[in-house]
C-alpha positions as CSV (number, residue, x, y, z in Angstrom):
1,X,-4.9,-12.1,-0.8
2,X,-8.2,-10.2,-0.1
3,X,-7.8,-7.1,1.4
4,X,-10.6,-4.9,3.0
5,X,-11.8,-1.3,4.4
6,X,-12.2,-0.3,8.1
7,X,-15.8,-0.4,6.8
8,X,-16.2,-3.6,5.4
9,X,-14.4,-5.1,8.3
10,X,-16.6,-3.7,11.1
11,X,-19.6,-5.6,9.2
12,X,-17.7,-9.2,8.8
13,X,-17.4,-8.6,12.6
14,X,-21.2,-8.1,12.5
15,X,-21.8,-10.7,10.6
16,X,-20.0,-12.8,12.4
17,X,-22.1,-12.4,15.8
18,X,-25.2,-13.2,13.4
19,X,-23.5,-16.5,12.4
20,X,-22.8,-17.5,16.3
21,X,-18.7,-15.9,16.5
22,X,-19.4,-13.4,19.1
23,X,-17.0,-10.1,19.1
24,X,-16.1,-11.6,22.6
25,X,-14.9,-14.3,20.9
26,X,-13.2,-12.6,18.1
27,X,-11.3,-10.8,20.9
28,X,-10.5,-13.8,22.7
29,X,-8.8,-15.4,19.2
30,X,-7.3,-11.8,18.8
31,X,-5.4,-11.5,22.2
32,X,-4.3,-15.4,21.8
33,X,-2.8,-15.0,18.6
34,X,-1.3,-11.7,19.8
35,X,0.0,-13.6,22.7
36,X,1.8,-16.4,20.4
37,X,3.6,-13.9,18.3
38,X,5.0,-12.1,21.4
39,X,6.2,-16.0,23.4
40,X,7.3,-16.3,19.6
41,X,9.9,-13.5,19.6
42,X,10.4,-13.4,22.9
43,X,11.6,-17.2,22.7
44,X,12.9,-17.6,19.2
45,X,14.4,-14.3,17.7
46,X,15.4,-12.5,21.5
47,X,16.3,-15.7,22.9
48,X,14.7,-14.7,26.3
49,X,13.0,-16.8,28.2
50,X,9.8,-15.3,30.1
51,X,11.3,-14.4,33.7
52,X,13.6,-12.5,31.6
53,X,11.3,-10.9,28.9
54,X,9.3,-7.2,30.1
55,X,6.5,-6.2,27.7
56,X,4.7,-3.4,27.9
57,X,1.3,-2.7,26.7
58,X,0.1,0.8,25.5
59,X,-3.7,0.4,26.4
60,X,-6.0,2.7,24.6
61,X,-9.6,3.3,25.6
62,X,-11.4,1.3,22.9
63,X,-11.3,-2.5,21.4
64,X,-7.7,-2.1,20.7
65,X,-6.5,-2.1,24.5
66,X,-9.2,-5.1,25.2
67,X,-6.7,-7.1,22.6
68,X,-3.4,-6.3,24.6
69,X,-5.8,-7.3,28.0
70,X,-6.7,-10.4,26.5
71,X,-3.2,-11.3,25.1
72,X,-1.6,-10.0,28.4
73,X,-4.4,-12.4,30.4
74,X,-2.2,-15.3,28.9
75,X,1.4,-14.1,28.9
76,X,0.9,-13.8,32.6
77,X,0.5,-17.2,32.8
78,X,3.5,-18.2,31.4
79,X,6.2,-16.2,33.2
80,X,6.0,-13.1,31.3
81,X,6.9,-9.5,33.5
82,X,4.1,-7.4,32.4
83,X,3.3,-3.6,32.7
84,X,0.2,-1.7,31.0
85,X,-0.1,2.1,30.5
86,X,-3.5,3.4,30.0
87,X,-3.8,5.9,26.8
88,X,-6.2,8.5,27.0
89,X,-8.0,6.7,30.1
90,X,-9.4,3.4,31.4
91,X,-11.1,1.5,28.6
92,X,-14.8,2.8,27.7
93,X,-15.9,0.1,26.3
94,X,-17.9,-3.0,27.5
95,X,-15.5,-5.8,25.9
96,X,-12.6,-4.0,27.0
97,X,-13.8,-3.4,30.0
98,X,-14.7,-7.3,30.8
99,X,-11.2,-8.2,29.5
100,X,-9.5,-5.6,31.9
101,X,-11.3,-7.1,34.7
102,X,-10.6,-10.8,34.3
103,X,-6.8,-9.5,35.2
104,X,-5.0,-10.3,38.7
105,X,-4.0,-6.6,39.4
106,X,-1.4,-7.3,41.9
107,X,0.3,-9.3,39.5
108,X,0.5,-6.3,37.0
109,X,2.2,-3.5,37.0
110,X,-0.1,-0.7,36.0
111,X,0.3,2.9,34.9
112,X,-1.9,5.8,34.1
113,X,-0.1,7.2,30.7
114,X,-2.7,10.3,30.8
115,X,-3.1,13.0,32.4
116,X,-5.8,14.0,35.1
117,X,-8.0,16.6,34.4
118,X,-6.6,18.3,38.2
119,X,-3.4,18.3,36.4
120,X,-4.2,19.5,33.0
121,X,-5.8,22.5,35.1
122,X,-3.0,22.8,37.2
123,X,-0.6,23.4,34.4
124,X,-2.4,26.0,32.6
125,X,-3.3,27.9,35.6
126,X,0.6,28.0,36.5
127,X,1.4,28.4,33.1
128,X,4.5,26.5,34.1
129,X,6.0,23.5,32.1
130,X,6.0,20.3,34.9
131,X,9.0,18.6,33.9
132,X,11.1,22.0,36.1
133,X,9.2,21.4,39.1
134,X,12.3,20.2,41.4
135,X,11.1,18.3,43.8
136,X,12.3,19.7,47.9
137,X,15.1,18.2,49.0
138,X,14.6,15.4,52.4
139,X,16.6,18.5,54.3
140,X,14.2,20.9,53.6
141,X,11.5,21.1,56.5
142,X,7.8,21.5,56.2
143,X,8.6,24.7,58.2
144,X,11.2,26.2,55.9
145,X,9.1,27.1,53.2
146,X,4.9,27.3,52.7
147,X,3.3,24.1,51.7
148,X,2.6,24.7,47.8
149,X,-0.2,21.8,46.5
150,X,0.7,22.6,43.1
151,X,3.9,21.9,43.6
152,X,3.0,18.1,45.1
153,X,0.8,18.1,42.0
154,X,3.1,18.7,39.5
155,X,5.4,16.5,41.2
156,X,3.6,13.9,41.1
157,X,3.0,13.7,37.6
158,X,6.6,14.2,37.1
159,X,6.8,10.8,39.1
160,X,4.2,9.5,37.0
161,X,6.3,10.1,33.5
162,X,9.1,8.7,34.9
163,X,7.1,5.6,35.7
164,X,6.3,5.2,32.2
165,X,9.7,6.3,30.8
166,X,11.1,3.6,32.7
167,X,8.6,0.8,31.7
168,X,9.5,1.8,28.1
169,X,13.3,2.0,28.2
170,X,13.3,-1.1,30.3
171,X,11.2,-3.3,27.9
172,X,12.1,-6.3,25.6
173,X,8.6,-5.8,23.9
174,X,6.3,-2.7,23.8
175,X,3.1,-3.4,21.8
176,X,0.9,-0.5,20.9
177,X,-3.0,-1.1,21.1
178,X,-3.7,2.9,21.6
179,X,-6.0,3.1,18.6
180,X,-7.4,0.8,16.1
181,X,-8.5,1.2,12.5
182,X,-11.3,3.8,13.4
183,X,-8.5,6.4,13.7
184,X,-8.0,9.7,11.5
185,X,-7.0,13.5,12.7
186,X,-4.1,13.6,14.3
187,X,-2.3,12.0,17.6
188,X,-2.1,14.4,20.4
189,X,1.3,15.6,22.2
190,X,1.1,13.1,24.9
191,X,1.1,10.2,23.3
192,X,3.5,11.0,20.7
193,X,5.7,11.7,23.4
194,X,5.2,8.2,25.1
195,X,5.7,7.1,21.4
196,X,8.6,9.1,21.0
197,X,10.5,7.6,24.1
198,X,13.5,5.6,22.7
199,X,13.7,2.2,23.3
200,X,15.2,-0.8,22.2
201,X,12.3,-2.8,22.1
202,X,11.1,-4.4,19.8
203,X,8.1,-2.9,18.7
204,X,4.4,-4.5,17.7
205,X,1.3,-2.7,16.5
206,X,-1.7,-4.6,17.1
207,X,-4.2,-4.4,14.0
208,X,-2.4,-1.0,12.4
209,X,0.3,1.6,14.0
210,X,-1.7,4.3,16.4
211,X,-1.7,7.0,14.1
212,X,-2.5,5.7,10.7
213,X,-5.5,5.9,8.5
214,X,-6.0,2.0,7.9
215,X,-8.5,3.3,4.9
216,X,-6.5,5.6,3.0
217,X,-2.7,5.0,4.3
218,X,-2.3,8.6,5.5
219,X,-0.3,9.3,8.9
220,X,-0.3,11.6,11.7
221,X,2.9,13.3,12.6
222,X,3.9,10.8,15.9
223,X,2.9,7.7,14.6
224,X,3.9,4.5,16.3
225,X,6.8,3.2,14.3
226,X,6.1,-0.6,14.4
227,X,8.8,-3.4,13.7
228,X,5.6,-5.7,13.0
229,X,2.0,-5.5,13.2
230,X,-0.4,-8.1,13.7
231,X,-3.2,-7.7,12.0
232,X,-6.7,-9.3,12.5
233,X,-9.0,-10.9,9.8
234,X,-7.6,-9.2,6.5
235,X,-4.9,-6.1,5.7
236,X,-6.7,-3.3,5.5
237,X,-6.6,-1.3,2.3
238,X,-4.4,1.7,3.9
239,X,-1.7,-0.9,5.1
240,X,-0.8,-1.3,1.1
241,X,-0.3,2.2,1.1
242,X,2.5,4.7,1.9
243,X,3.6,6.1,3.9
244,X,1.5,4.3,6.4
245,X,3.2,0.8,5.2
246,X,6.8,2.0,5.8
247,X,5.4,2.1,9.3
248,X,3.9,-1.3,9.7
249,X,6.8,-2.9,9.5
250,X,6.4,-6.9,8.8
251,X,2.7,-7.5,8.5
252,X,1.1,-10.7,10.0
253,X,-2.2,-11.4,9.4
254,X,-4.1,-13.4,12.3
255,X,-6.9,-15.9,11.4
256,X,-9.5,-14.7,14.2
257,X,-12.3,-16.8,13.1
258,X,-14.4,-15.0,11.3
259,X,-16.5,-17.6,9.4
260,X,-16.3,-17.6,5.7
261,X,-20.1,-17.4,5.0
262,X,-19.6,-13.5,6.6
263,X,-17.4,-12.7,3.6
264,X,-20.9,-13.0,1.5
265,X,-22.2,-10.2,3.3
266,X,-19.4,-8.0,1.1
267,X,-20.9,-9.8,-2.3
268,X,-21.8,-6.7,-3.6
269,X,-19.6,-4.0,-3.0
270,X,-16.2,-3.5,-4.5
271,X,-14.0,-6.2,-4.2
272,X,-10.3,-5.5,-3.1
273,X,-7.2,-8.1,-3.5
274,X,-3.3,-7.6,-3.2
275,X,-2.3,-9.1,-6.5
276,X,-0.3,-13.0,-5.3
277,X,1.6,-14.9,-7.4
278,X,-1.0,-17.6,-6.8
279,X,-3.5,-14.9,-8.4
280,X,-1.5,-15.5,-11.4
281,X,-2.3,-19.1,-12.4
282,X,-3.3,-17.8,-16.0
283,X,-0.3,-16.4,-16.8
284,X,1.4,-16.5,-18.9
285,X,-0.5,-18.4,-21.2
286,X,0.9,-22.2,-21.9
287,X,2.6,-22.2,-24.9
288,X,2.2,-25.6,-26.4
289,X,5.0,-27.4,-29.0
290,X,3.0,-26.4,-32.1
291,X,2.2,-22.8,-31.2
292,X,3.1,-20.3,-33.9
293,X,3.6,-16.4,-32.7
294,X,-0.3,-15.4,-33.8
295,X,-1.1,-16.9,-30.8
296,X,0.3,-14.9,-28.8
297,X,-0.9,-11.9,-29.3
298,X,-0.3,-8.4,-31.5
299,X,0.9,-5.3,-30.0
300,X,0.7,-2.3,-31.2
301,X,2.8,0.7,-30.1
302,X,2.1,4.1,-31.0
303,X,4.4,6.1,-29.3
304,X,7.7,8.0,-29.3
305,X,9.2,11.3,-31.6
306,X,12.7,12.6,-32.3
307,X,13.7,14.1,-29.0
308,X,11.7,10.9,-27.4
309,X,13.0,8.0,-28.8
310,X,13.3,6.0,-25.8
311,X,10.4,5.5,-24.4
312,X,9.0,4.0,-27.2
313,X,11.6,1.2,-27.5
314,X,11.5,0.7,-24.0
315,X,7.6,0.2,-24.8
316,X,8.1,-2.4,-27.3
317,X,10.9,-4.3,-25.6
318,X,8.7,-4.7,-22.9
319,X,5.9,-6.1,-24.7
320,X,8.3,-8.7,-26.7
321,X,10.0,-9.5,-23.0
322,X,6.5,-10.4,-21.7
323,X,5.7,-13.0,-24.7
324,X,3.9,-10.8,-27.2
325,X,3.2,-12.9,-30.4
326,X,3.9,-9.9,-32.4
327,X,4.8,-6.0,-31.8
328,X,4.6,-3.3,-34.2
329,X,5.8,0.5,-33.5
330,X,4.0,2.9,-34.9
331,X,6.5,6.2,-35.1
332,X,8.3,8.9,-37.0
333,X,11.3,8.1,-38.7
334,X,14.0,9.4,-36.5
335,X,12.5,7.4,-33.2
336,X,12.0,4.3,-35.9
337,X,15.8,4.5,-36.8
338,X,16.8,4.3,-33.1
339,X,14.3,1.4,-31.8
340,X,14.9,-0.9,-34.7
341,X,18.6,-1.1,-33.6
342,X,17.3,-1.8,-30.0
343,X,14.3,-3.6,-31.4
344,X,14.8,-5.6,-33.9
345,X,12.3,-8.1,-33.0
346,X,9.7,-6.1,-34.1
347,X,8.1,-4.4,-37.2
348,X,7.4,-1.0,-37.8
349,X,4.6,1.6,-39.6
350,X,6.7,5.2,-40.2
351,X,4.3,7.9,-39.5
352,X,4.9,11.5,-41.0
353,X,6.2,14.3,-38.6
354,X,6.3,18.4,-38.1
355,X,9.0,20.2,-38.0
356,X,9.8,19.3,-34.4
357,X,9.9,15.4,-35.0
358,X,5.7,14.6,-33.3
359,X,3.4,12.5,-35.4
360,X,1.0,14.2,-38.2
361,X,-2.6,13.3,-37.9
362,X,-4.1,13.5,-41.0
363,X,-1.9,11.3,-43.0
364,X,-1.3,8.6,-40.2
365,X,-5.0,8.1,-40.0
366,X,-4.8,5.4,-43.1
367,X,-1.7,3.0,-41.7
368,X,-3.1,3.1,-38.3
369,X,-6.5,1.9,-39.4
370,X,-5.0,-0.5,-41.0
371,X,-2.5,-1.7,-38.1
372,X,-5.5,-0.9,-35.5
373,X,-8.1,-3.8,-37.5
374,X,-4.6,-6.2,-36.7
375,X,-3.7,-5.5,-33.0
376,X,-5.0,-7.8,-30.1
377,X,-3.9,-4.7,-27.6
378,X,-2.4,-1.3,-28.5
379,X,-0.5,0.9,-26.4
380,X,-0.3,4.8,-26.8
381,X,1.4,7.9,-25.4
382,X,4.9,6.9,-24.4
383,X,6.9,10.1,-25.4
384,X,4.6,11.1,-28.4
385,X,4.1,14.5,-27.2
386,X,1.5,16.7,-26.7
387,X,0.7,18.3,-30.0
388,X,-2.9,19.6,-31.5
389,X,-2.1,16.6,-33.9
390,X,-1.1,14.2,-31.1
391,X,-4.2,14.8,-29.2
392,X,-6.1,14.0,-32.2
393,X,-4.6,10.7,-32.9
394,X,-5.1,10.3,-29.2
395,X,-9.2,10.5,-29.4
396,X,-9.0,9.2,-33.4
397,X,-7.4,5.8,-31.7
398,X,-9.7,5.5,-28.4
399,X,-12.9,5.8,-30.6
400,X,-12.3,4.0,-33.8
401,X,-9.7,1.1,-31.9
402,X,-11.9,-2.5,-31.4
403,X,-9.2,-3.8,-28.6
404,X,-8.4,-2.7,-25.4
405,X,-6.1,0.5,-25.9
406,X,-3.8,1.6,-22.7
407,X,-2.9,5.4,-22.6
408,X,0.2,5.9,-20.9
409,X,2.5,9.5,-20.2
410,X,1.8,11.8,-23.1
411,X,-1.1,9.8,-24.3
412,X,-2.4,10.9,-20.7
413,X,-1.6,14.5,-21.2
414,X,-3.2,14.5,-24.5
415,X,-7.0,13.5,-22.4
416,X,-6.1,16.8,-20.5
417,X,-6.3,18.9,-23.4
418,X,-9.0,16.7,-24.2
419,X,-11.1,14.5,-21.3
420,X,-13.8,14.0,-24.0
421,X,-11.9,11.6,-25.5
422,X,-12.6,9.1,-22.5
423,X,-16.5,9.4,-23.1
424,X,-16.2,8.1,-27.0
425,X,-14.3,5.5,-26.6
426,X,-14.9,1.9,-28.7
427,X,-13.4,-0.3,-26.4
428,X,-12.0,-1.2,-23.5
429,X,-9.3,1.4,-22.0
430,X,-6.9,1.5,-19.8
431,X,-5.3,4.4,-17.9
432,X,-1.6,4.5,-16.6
433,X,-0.9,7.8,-14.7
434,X,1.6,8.7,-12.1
435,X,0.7,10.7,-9.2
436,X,1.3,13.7,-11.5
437,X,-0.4,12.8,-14.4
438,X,-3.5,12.0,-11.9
439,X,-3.4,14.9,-10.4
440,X,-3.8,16.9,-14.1
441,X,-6.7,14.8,-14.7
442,X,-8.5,15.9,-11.9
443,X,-6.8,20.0,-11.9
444,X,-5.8,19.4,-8.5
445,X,-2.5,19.2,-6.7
446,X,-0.3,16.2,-5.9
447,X,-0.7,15.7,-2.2
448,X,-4.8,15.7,-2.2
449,X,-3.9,12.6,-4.5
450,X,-1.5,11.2,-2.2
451,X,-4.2,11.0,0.5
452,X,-7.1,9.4,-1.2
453,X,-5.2,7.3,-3.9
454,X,-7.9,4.6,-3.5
455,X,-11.0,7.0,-4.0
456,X,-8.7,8.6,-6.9
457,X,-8.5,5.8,-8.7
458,X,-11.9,3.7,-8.0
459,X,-14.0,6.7,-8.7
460,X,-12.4,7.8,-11.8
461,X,-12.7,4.5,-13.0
462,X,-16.2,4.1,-12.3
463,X,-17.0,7.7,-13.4
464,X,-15.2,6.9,-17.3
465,X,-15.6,2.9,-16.9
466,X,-12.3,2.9,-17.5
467,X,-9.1,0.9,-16.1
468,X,-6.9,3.0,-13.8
469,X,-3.9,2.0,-12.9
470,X,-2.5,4.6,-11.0
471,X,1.2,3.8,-10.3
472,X,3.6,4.5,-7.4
473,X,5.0,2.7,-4.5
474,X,1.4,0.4,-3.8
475,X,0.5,0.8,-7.3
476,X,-3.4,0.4,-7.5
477,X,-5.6,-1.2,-10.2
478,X,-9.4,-0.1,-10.2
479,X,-12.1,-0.5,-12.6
480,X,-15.6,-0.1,-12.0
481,X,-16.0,-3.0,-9.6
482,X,-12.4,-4.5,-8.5
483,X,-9.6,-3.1,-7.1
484,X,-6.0,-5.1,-6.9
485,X,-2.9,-3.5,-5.3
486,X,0.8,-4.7,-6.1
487,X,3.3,-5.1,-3.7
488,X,6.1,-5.8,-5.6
489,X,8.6,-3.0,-7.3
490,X,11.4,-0.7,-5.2
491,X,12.1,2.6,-5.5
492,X,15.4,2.1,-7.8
493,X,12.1,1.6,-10.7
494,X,11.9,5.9,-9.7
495,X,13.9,6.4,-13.3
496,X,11.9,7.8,-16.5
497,X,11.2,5.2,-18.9
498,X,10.3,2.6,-16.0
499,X,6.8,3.7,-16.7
500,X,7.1,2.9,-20.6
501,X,8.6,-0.7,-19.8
502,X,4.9,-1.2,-18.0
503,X,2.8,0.2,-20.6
504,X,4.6,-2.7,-22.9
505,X,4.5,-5.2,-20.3
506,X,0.6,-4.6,-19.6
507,X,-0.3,-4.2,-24.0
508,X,1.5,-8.1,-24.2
509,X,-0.4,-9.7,-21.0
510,X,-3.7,-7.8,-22.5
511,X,-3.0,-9.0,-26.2
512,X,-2.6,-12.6,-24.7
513,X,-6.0,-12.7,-24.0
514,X,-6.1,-13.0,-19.9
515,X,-8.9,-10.8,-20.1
516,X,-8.6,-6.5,-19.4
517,X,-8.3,-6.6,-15.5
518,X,-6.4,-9.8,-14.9
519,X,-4.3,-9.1,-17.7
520,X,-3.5,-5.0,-16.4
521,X,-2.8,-7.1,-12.5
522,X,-0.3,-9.6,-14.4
523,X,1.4,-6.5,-15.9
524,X,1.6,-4.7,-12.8
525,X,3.2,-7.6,-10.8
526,X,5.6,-8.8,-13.0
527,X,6.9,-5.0,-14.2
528,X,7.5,-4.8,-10.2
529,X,8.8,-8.5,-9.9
530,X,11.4,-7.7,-12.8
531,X,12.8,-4.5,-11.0
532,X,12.8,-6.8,-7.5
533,X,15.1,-8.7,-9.6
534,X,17.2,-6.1,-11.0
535,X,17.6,-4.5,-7.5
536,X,18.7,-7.6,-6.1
537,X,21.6,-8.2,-9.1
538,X,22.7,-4.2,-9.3
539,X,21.1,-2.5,-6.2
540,X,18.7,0.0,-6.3
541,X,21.0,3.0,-6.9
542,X,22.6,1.9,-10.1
543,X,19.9,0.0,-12.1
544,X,18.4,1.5,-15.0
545,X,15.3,0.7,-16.9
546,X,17.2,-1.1,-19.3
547,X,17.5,-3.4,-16.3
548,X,13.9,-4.1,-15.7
549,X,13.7,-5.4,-19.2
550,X,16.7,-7.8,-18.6
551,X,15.1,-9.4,-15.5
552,X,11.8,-10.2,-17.3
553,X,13.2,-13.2,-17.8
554,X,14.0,-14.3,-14.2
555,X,10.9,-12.6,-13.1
556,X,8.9,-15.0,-15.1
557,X,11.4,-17.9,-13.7
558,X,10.5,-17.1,-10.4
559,X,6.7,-17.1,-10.9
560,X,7.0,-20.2,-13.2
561,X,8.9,-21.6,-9.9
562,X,6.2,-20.9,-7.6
563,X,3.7,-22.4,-9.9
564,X,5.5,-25.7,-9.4
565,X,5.9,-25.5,-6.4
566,X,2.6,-25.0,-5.3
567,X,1.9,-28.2,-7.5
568,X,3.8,-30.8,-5.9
């Protein structure tokens, strides 16, 4: 499914005009489709008919409120009780404006949801909070005490939030069209307050919650929580990202009719996807009756020490899970001992240690050359350590290796000590870091990661042209001209050696060649499909990576199932 920026979405809009789809008429699709989905609840999941069903619309100044005009110019005609509060003021601009118009006011309940300038004023001059205003009783005379205006003033607006209070509470169906994808910064009191109002309502965002950043998936504190959001054209890059997407809630995306020449105007910018099943038609590879295992691919896994022998037999069982021809494990002796009990599938090259159980450089050098000239894909880093001798093998491996080569958790640690060793590098490579590990890349702290995971990723890729896969909840691929985001994966995958299990997963759908990026995607999905799998058998609290690795195989069921399906 393509996904795009706030950016590249203003121009297919554009373009659109240019190729005779008028915004007007972009709006007009947008507030019918909006429309359908609220008769659509209203009708089929609340069981209501439209006599019977209140919605309110939060109205913002801009494009967003001329949506909720143009949906609320239909509902009206089929029975719906309908009430609009203006955020921030009347609409400013020309569509919204036009579509406001075209509505039969005294059939419309409208409500000013902001606050007049005479009020704001009032306030501050009074330094008094509004809401303890009490309003004079119907025995008090006129004479009894001096007429105050401020007090009518602040009365009145005290009116005026019980209005809207009222609206809200009473409501089958509060849509939010306060602010569209053009928003960043942070909501201001009084409409996180209107937000804040509870309600049992259900709740729509039209195009993205108020309060997110639709580019990077950041929030304001406030946000409109959203039980589904309708969103117009495409998702928009910072809906795949939390914790803006806990917020969307289900996310529909409307077919507005934009015309699919515009998309051509995007031909040569970076190209973003959410990685489908249907995106997956290559893999895994058929496997014809007279195949033999060298077609499958050659792994090779240099990874693990004594204290760490885990991670690398999580590594190689998930490359042979994933349909790796061959694997090999490149180790000491101590971490071979353990994974060829869990592993016996695979063969192994014993690599000399130092007194703490890490790998020796100089003498593994010759058996890894060796194994290297053999691999289809090799995988390195998965509890190896960080060593002088480690790092070393690190850059002797990314600048000698003639396959792709995927660096995962120490492997990563070792190109901090080291970034050098992603500027003489002899093939393809791929990245794997956590937030973290990301964050030690670039000497800066977690959270400035957090906020700009798509810029994080695309321009590191670009700046090494490298492969970054840069994992968490929305994990993002990126080299120096895609980007794909997975949606699959929960957070019982949170467990160390999860991230192992991928580095495996994404070395076999490499080795088999499906090519560096489509290959990394495939990993990505299924690693995330197998703990969707695992969470539904165990739950999310008591799986284990082991787990993952023991739903590969329904994982690939599923997709194999949706393959057939879509071929009948």
């Amino acid at each position: 499914m393509k996904i795009v920026t706030p950016k590249q979405m203003c121009r297919l809009e554009e373009q659109s005009e240019k190729l005779g789809v008028s915004k007007r008429q972009l709006m007009k699709n947008a507030g019918r489709k909006l429309a359908e989905l609220i008769d659509s609840y209203c009708r089929n999941e609340a069981k209501l008919i439209p006599e019977e069903c209140s919605v309110v619309f939060l109205a913002g100044t801009g494009n967003n409120g001329g949506d909720c005009y143009a949906a609320a110019d239909i509902l009206l005609y089929k029975g719906y009780k309908l009430t609009i509060i203006h955020i921030g003021g009347l609409p400013k601009t020309p569509l919204a404006q036009e579509m406001l118009s075209i509505l039969p006011r005294e059939r419309i309940t409208f409500i000013e949801g902001f606050r007049s300038g005479n009020v704001e004023a009032a306030i501050e001059a009074a330094e008094l909070d509004y809401m303890t205003i009490q309003p004079r009783s119907a025995e008090t005379s006129d004479d009894s005490r001096e007429h105050n205006p401020l007090d009518d003033l602040l009365i009145a607006e005290k009116k005026r939030m019980g209005l809207i209070k009222g609206a809200v509470v009473g409501a089958q169906v509060i849509v939010d069209g306060v602010f569209g994808t053009g928003f960043h910064g942070e909501l201001d009191k009084d409409t996180m307050g209107i937000f804040g109002i509870g309600s049992g309502a259900y709740r729509i965002a039209v195009d993205i919650p108020s309060g997110g950043d639709s580019a990077s998936g950041s929030i304001s504190a406030g946000i409109f929580k959203a039980d589904e959001t309708m969103t117009f054209g495409f998702i928009k890059t910072g809906m795949s990202q939390f914790p803006l997407k806990k917020y969307c809630g289900r996310i529909t995306v409307a077919d507005i009719g934009i015309p699919q020449e515009a998309l051509k105007i995007l031909g040569g910018e970076r190209q973003y996807h959410r990685i489908e099943r249907n995106f997956l038609a290559f893999y895994p590879p058929k496997r014809e009756r007279d195949a033999h295992k060298g077609e499958f691919g050659k792994v090779l896994v240099i990874a693990g020490s004594s204290s760490m022998r885990g991670a690398a037999a999580f590594a190689i069982l998930g490359a042979l899970r994933s349909g790796a021809g061959l694997v090999r494990l490149a180790s000491v002796e101590k971490c071979i001992d353990t994974a060829s009990v869990l592993a016996p599938e695979a063969t192994f090259i014993e690599l000399d240690s130092d007194d703490y159980g890490y790998m020796l450089y100089d003498s593994s050098r010759e058996p890894l050359a060796e194994a290297m000239d053999k691999a289809d894909a090799i995988v390195i880093g998965c509890g190896m350590g960080v060593t002088p001798d480690t790092v070393e093998l690190t850059k002797y491996v990314t600048s000698t290796a003639k396959c792709p080569v995927i660096i995962d958790a120490d492997g990563i640690n070792c190109i901090v000590q080291d970034i050098d060793i992603l500027t003489k590098k002899n093939s393809d490579i791929i990245i794997t870091p956590h937030m973290g590990e990301m964050a030690r890349l670039l000497r800066c702290d977690v959270p400035m990661i957090a906020d700009k995971r798509f810029i994080v990723a695309e321009r590191y890729a670009a700046q090494y042209g490298i492969t970054v896969v840069l994992k968490g909840a929305g994990t993002i691929v990126a080299d120096s001209n895609r980007v794909a985001v997975n949606h699959t994966g929960n957070a019982g995958m949170s467990v160390g050696g999860s991230g192992d299990i991928l580095a495996g997963i994404i070395g076999a759908a490499v080795a088999q060649d499906c090519g560096v990026f489509d290959g990394v995607c495939a990993g990505v999905y299924m690693h995330g499909l197998a703990g969707d799998a695992a969470a539904a058998r165990l739950g999310m609290e008591a799986m284990l990576p082991r787990d993952i690795i023991s739903s590969l195989p329904e994982a690939f069921s599923l997709l194999k199932e949706k393959k057939n399906n879509m071929t009948v």
